[in-house]
C-alpha positions in Angstrom: 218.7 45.2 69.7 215.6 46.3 69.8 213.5 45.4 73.8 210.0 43.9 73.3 208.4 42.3 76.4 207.4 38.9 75.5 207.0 36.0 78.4 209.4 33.7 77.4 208.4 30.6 75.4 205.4 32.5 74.6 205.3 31.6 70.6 201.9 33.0 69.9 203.5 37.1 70.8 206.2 36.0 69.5 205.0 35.5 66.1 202.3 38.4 66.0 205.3 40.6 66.8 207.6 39.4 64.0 204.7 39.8 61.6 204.2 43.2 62.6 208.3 43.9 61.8 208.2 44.9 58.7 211.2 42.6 56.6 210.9 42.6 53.1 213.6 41.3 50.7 214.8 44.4 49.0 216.4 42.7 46.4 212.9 41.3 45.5 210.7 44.0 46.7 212.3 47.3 45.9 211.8 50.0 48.5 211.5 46.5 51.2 213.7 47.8 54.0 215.2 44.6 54.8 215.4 42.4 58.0 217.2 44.5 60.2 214.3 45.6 62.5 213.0 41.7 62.7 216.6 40.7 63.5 216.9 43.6 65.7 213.1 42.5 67.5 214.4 38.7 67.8 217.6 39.7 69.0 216.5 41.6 72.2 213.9 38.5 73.1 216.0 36.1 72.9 218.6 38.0 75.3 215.8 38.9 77.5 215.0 35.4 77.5 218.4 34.1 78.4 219.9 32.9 75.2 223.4 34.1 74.0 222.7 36.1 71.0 225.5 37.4 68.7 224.0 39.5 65.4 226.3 38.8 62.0 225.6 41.6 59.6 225.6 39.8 56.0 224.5 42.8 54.0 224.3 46.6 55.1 221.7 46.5 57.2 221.2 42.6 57.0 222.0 40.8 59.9 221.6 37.4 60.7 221.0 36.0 64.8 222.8 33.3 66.0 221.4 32.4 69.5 222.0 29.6 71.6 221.0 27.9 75.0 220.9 24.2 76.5 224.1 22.9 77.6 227.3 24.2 75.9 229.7 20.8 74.6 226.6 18.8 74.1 224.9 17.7 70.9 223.8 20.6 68.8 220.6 20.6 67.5 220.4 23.8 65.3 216.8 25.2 64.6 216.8 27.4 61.0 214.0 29.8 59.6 214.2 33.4 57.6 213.3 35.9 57.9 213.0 38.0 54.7 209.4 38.1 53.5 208.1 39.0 49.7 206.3 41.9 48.5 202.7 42.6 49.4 201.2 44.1 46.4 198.0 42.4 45.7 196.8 41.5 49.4 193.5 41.5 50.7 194.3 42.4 54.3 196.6 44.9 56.2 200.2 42.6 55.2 202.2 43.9 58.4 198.8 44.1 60.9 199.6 40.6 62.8 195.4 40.3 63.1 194.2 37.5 65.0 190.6 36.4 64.0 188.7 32.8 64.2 192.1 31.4 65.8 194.7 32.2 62.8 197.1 34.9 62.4 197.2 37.4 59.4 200.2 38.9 57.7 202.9 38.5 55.2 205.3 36.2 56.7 202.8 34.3 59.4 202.6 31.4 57.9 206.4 31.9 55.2 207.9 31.6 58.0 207.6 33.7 61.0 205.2 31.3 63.1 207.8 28.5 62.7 210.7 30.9 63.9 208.9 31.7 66.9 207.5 28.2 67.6 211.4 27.1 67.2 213.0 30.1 69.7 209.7 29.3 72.0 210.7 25.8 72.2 214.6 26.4 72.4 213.4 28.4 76.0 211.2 26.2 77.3 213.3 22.8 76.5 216.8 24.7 77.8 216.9 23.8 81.4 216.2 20.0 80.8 218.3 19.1 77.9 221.5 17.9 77.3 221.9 19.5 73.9 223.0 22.9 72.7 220.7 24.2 70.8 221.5 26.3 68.0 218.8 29.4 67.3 219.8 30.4 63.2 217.7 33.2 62.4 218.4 34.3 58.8 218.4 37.1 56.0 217.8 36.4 52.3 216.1 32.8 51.6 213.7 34.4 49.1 216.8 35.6 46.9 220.0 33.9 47.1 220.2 32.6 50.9 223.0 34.8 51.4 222.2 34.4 55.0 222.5 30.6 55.8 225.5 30.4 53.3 226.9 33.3 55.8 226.9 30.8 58.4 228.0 28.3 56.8 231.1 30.2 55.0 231.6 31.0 58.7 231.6 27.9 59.9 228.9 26.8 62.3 228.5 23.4 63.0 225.5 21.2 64.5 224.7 17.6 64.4 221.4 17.7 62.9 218.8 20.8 61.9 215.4 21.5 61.5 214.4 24.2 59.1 211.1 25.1 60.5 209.3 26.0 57.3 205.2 25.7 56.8 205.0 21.9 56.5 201.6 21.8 58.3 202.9 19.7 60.5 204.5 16.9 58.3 207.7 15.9 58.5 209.7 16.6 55.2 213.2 15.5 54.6 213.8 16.0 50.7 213.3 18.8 48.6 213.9 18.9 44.5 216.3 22.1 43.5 216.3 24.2 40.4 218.5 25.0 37.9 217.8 28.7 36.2 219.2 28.9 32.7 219.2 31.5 29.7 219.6 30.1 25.7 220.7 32.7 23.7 219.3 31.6 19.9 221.3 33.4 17.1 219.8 34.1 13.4 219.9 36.4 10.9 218.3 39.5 10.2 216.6 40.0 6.8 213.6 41.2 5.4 210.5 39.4 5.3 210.6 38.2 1.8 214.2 36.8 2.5 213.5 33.6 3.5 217.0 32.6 1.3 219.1 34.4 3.2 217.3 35.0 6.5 217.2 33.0 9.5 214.4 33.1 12.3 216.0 33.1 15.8 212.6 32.9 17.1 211.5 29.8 14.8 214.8 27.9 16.4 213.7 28.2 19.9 210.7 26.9 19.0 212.3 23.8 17.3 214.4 23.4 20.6 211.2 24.0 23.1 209.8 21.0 20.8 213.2 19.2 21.6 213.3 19.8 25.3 209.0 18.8 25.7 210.2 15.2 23.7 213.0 15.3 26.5 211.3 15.6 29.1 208.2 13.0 28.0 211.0 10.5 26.9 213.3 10.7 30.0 212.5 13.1 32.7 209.6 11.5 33.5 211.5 8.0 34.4 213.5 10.2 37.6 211.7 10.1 40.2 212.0 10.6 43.6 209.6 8.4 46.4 208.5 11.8 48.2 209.1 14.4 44.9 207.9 12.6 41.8 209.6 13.3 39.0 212.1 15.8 37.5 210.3 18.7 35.4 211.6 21.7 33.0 209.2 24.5 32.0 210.0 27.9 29.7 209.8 31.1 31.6 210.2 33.8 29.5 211.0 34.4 25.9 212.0 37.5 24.3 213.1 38.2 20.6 211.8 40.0 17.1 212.4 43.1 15.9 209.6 43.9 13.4 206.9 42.0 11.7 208.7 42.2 8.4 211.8 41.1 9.5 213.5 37.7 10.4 214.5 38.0 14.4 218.2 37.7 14.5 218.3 36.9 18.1 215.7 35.0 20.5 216.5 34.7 24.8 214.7 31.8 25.8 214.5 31.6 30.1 213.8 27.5 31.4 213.6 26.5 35.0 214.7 22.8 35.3 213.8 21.2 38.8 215.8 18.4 39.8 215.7 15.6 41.7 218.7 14.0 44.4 221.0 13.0 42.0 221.2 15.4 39.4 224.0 18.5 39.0 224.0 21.3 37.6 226.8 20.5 35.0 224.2 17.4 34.0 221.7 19.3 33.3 223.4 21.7 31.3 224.6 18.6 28.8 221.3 17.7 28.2 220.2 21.3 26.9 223.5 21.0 25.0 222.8 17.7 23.9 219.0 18.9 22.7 221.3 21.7 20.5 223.1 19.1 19.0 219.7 17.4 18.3 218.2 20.3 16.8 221.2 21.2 14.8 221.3 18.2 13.3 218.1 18.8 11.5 219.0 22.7 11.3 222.5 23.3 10.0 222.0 27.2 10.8 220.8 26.5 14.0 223.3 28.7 16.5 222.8 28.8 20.2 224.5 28.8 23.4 223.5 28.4 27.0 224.3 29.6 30.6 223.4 29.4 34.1 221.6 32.3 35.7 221.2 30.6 39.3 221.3 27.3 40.9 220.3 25.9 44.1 220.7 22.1 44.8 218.2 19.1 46.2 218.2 18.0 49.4 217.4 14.2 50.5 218.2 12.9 53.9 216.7 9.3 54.1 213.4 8.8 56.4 215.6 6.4 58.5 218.0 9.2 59.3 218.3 10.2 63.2 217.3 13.0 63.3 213.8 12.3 61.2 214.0 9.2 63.9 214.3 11.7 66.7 211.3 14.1 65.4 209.1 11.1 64.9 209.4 10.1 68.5 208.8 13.9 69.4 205.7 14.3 67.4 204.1 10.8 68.9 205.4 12.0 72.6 202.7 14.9 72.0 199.9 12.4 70.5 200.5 13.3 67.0 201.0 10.9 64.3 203.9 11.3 61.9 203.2 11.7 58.5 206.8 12.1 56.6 205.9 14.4 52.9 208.3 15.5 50.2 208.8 19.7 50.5 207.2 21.3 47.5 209.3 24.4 47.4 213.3 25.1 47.9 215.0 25.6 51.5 217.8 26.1 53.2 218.2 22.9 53.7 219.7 21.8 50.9 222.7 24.4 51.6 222.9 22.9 55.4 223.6 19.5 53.9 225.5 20.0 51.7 227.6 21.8 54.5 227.2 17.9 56.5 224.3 18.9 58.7 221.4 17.2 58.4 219.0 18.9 58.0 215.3 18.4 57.1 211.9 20.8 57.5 209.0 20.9 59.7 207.2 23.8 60.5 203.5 25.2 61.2 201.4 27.1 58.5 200.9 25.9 54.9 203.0 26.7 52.1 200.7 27.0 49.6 199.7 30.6 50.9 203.0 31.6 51.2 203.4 35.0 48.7 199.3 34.8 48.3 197.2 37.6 48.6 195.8 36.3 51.7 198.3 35.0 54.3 197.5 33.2 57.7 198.6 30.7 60.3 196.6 28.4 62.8 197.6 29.6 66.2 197.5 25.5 67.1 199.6 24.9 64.7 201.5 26.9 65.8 201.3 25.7 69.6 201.5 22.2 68.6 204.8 22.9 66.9 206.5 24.7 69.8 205.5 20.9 71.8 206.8 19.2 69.4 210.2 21.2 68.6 210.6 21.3 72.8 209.8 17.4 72.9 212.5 17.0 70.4 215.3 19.5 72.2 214.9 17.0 75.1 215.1 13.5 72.9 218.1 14.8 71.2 220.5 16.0 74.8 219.8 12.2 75.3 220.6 10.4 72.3 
C-alpha cells in the first residue's frame, strides 16, 4: 500500500490524487502500466481512514480493493467504480496533472471515473459511524476491456443487497443500460480474374448484399424494441476488410458489426437473426457462403425505477435538496455483470460521460461534493431500511 495523507472524507484530494496515479488499461493502451499504483494509492487511504482493506490481485500487477466499514452483519450497500483509464494520445492538457482551474478538475480519469470513486469512499467514511449498514468499498481493475475485475469479485463470491456503480451520470439517477454484442462474418467467394465473372465470386459484393439485409432489419424490426429509458435496439458495421487486387474477384471478405441490445435480448438471439439474414441473402444468392461468430459480449442491465434501492437514492438525493431525475445510461457498466450476479445494482455518479476518452477531460468539483452528500445520505437511509 502505498501512504498518502488525505483528511478523511475529503473527496476533492481524494480525487486529484487518483488522477495524478497513473492507471492505464494496458490491454488497451500498450505501454499503460496498469492499476496497481491507483490501487496501491486507494488502498493505504482507506486503511488510514479506518476501513478494512484487503487487495485481490486479478492480473500481475492488477489488483482490485475490497474495503469495508459501517456495521458488520447489517445490510450491505456495496459502492462500485474502476479504475483503469484509456489512452491519452490526442489530449489538450497534461492527462495525469490533476489541475484545478474555474472549479473543475483536469485529467484522464476525473470525470471516467475517479471523481465518483472518491466521492463514494468519501461518503463510505463520513456515513460509517451512523449507519446500520456495511458498506461495501469495490474498487476495480479492467472495465474498459473485459471487466475482469468486477467478474473477479463476483467469481469470488461477494455479496451485497443493492449497489451503486458510481459512474459520470451528472448527477441522474440511471438504472438500465443497453449491452452489446461484438461479432465477426466471415464472407467466402472465389478467386478469379477480373474478366471471370462465370466462374468468379465477389466475397466483397456478398457483404454488401447482407449489410443491405441487416439495414432492412434493423428499419423493419429493431426499431419496434425499445426500451422507456434506452430507445431502441441498434446494429452498425465496424470494420471491413477483404480484396486482393483490382483485377481479381476477393475470395474472402471479414465484415465486424456491433449490435446493442436492449433488456430482453441474448446473445444466442442475436446471433439467429444474422443467421437468419444469411438465409435471406442466400436465397437470392445460391453462392452466397458465410459464417458468423462472437468476438465479445456484455449483457443489459434494467432494474425497474420502483426498485429499493433507486427508492432509497431518490430519498437521498431530495434529503440534500436535489431533485431526482431517473436517465437511461448511454454507455456499458459493470452493472450489468453485478445483476446478473443478483445485486442490484444501478449508476450514479459525478462528471459527464460524454468527455469520457475526449481530448479534454474534467469534472465539477460540486459535482463532485454534491455526490459524496448524496452517497453518505444514502449509506444512512439504507442501515435503516
Amino acid at each position: 500500500m502505498t501512504e498518502v495523507k488525505i483528511a478523511r472524507g475529503d473527496a476533492v484530494a481524494l480525487t486529484r490524487a487518483l488522477v495524478a496515479a497513473d492507471s492505464r488499461n494496458p490491454v488497451i493502451a500498450p505501454g499503460g502500466p496498469g492499476e496497481g499504483a491507483a490501487a496501491s494509492l486507494l488502498a493505504g487511504v482507506l486503511a488510514e481512514w479506518g476501513f478494512a482493506v484487503e487487495m485481490q490481485e486479478v492480473a500481475p500487477g492488477r489488483p482490485n480493493v475490497i474495503a469495508r466499514t459501517g456495521r458488520r452483519g447489517g445490510p450491505a450497500l456495496m459502492f462500485n467504480g474502476h479504475l483503469d483509464v484509456v489512452g491519452t494520445d490526442g489530449m489538450v492538457h497534461e492527462p495525469f496533472d490533476p489541475a484545478l482551474r474555474d472549479g473543475r478538475i483536469y485529467g484522464r480519469g476525473s470525470a471516467d471515473m475517479k471523481g465518483g470513486i472518491a466521492a463514494m469512499c468519501a461518503a463510505a467514511a463520513r456515513a460509517a459511524s451512523a449507519t446500520d449498514a456495511e458498506l461495501v468499498i469495490a474498487a476495480v481493475i479492467d472495465e474498459e476491456n473485459e471487466s475482469l475485475g468486477t467478474r473477479a469479485l463476483v467469481d469470488r463470491g461477494i455479496r451485497a443487497d443493492a449497489a451503486i456503480v458510481t459512474e459520470p451520470t451528472r448527477l441522474a439517477i440511471m438504472p438500465a443500460h443497453r449491452g452489446f454484442v461484438w461479432l465477426e462474418i466471415e464472407l467466402r467467394g472465389r478467386a478469379a480474374h477480373g474478366s471471370r465473372y462465370d466462374i468468379g465470386v465477389d466475397a466483397i459484393r456478398h457483404a454488401g448484399l447482407l449489410l443491405a439485409e441487416l439495414d432492412a432489419f434493423e428499419e423493419r424490426v429493431l426499431v419496434t424494441r425499445t426500451h422507456p429509458l434506452l430507445g431502441r435496439a441498434s446494429l452498425h458495421a465496424s470494420l471491413v476488410q477483404g480484396g486482393i487486387g483490382m483485377s481479381t474477384y476477393p475470395d474472402r471478405c471479414l465484415l465486424s458489426i456491433e449490435r446493442r441490445t436492449v433488456p430482453g435480448e441474448t446473445v444466442a438471439s442475436v446471433v439467429d437473426e444474422v443467421r437468419d439474414a444469411f438465409a435471406r441473402v442466400a436465397a437470392r444468392r445460391p453462392a452466397f457462403d458465410a459464417s458468423v461468430r462472437v468476438i465479445t459480449a456484455q449483457g443489459p442491465s434494467d432494474v425497474s425505477p420502483e426498485a429499493a434501492v433507486v427508492q432509497s437514492l431518490t430519498r437521498a438525493i431530495e434529503s440534500e435538496g436535489m431533485t431526482a431525475t431517473i436517465e437511461g445510461m448511454s454507455a456499458w457498466t459493470d452493472a450489468a455483470i453485478l445483476n446478473e450476479a443478483g445485486i442490484p445494482s444501478i449508476c450514479f455518479g459525478p462528471g459527464d460521460i460524454r468527455l469520457a476518452h475526449a481530448a479534454e477531460e474534467w469534472i465539477p468539483v460540486a459535482e463532485i461534493e454534491r455526490a459524496t452528500a448524496v452517497l453518505a445520505r444514502m449509506a444512512l437511509d439504507f442501515g435503516s431500511r
